[in-house]
C-alpha positions as CSV (number, residue, x, y, z in Angstrom):
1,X,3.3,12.5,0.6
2,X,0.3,13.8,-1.6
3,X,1.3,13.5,-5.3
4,X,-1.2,14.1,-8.0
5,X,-2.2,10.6,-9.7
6,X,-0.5,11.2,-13.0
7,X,2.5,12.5,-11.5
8,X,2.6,9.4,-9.8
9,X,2.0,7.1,-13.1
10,X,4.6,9.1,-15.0
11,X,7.0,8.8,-12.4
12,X,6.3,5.1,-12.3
13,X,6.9,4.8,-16.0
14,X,9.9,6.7,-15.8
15,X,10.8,4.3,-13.0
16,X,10.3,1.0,-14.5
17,X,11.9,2.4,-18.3
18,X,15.3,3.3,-16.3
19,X,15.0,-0.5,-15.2
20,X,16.4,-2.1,-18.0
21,X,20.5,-1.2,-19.0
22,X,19.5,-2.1,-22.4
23,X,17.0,1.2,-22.5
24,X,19.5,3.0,-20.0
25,X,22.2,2.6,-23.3
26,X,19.4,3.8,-25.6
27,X,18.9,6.5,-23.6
28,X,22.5,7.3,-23.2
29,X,23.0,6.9,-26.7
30,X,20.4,9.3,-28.1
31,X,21.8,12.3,-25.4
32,X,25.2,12.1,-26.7
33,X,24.3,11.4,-30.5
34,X,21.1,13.1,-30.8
35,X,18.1,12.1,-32.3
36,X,19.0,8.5,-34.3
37,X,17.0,5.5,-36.0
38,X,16.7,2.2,-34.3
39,X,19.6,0.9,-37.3
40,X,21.7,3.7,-36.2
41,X,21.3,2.8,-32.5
42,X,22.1,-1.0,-33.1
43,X,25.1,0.4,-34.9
44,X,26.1,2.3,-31.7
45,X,25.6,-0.5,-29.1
46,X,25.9,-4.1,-28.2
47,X,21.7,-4.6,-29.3
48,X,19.7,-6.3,-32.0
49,X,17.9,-3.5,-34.1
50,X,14.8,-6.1,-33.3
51,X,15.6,-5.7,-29.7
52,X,16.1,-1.9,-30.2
53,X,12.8,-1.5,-31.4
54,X,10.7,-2.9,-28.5
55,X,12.8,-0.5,-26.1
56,X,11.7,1.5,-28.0
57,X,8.2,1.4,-28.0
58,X,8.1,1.1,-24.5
59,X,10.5,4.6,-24.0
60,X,7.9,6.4,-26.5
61,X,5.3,5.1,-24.1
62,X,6.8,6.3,-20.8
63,X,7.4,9.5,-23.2
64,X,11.1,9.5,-22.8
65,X,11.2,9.0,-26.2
66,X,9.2,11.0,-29.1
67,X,9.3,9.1,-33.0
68,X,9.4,11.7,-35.8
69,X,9.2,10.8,-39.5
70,X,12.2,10.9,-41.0
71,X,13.2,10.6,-44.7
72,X,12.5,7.3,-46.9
73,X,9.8,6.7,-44.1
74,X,12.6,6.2,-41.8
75,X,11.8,6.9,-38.4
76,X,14.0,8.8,-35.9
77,X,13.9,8.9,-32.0
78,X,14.6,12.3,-30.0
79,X,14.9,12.5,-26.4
80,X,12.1,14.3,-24.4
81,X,13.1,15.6,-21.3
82,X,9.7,16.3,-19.1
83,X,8.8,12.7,-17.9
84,X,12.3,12.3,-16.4
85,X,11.7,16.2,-14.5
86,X,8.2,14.5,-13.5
87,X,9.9,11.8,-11.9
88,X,12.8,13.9,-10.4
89,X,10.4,16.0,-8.7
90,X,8.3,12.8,-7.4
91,X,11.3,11.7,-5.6
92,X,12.3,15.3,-4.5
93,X,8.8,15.5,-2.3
94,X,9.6,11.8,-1.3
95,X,12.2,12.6,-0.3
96,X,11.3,16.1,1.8
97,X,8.4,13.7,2.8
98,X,10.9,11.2,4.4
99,X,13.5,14.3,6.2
100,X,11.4,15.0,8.9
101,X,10.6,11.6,10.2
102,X,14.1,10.1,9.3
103,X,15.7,13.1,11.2
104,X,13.3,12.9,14.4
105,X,14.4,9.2,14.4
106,X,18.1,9.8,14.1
107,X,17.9,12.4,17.2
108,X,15.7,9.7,19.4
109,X,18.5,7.0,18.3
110,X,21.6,9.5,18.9
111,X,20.1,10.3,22.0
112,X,19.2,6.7,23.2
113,X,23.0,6.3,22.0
114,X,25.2,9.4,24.0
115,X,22.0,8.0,27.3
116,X,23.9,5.1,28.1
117,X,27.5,6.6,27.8
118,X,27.3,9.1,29.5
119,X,25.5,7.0,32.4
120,X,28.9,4.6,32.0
121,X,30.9,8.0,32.5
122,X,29.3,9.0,35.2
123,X,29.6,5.5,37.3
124,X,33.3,5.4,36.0
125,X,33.1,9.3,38.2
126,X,31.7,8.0,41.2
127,X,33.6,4.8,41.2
128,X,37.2,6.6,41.1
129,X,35.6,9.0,44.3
């Protein structure tokens, strides 16, 4: 598979962002809520607001987060959706990369498998002759 170098890095982030069930939550908890603060997230889930926070900063730097200023310098997190479609589409090619191979190797081994039966079937033939 030939994928372009940031495709690759943003997949990667992606990748290692989904990692953590505390920033899975997050996640989970901004697409259902909508854009929220880190207070409003700890009031939604079983995290510090501290904790919150650093997932935070490291979803914003994958860019599955974006911060926008909110009111009383309050700072608000929205979902952004393109980083996730990068990594979707990295594992698609993998994936179409991996098909061919995978499927040559599951004829050879289906074959290798019905060789050997049907070499049994036909002694079990000649032996009831």
């Amino acid at each position: 598979m030939v994928a372009e170098p940031d495709t690759e890095v943003i997949a990667e982030q992606v990748f290692v962002a989904l990692a953590d069930p505390s920033r899975r939550a997050i996640l989970g908890a901004l697409a259902s809520g909508g854009p929220a603060t880190a207070t409003d997230l700890a009031g939604r889930l079983p995290i510090t607001r501290q904790a919150i926070a650093k997932h935070l900063a490291l979803l914003a730097e994958a860019g599955l987060v974006t911060a926008e200023p909110g009111e009383r310098r309050r700072v608000r997190y929205r979902l952004r959706s393109a980083p996730m479609q990068v990594a979707q589409q990295f594992l698609a090619a993998l994936a179409r990369d991996w098909d061919g191979p995978l499927g040559a190797l599951k004829d050879h081994l289906d074959q290798h498998a019905r060789g050997p039966v049907r070499h049994r079937a036909a002694r079990r033939t000649e032996e009831e002759d």
